[in-house]
N, C-alpha and C positions, 0 to 999 in steps of 0.2 A: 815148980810148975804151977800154973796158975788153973781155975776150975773156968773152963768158956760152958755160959749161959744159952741152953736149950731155946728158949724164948724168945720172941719178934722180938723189936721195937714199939710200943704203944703208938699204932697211928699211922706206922709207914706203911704197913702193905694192907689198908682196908679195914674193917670191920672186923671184931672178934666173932669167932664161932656162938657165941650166945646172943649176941645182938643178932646175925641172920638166922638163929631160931627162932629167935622175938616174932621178925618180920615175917618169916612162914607164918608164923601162928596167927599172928594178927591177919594176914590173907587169908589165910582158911576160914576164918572167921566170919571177914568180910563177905568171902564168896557165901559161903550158908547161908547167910541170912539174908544177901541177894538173891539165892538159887528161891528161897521158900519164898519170896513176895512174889517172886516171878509164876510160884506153882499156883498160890494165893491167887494173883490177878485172872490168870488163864483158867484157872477153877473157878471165878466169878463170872468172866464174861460166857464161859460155854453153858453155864447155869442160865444165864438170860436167853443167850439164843436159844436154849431147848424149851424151857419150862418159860419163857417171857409172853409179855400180855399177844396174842395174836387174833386179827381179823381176817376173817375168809369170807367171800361170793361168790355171786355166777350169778350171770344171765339167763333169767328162766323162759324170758319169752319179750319182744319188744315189737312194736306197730311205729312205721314212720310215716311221715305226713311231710308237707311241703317247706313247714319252718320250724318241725320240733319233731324228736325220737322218744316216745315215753317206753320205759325199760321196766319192767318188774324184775327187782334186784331179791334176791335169799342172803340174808346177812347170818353170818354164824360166828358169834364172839363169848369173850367172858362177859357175865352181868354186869360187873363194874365197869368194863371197860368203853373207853370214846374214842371216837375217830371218824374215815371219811375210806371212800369207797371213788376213785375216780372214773370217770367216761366218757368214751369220744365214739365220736360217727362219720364215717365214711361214706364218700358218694360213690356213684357206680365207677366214676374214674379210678377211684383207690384217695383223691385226695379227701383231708379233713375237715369237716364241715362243723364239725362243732366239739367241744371238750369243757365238763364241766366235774368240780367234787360234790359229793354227796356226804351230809354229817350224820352221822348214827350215834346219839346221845340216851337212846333209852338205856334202861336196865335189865330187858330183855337179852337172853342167851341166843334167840333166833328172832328173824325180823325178817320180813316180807314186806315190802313197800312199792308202789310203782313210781316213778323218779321220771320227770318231764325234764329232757334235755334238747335246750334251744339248739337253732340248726341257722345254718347262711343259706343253706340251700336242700335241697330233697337229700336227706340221709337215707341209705341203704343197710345202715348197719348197726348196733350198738354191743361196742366190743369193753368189754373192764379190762382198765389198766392195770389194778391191783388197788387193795388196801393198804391202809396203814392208821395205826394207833396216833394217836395226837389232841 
């Protein structure tokens, strides 16, 4: 009687059990060290958006006239930081009569400035659109 060999064939049915070890390990691998850039990035950016450079205003008080809205603006930033402070004016119909940026480059942390913003027509209003660093 002859001894029949427990054993595949090399090659016929697939991949040896240690070669799809291999490839598990090498994906586990992969994924780790994609899961951590991913934590990396998204711990960068939520660091910017909380703690990043920010500009704030408000409109403390504005007089309008026939071809111009002058506005005293309250600027509240970091010392180093620049940027601009946008504004527009509305007539009594609700349409826009006028929209202009304002640049705040001092080094000042608060800033009070009154801001002459041209007009097409008699403004009723001077409303801020918002700031932003730049």
């Amino acid at each position: 009687m002859s001894a029949v060999s427990e054993q595949l064939p090399d090659g016929r049915y697939g991949r040896s059990r240690s070669a799809d070890e291999r490839a598990d390990r090498t994906l586990k691998i992969v994924g780790a060290v994609l899961g951590a850039l991913l934590v990396v990035l998204i711990g960068w950016f939520g660091y910017h958006y909380v703690f990043g450079t920010k500009i704030s205003a408000e409109v403390i008080t504005f007089k309008a006239s026939d071809k111009a809205v002058k506005a005293h603006l309250e600027v509240r930033k970091d010392t180093d930081a620049k940027g601009y402070c946008t504004i527009r004016s509305l007539s009594a119909d609700g349409a826009e009569v006028g929209r202009a940026d304002f640049r705040f480059d001092q080094r000042d942390s608060r800033i009070d400035k009154v801001v002459t913003l041209r007009t097409t027509s008699r403004g009723t209003s001077a409303e801020l659109l918002g700031c932003h660093t730049g």
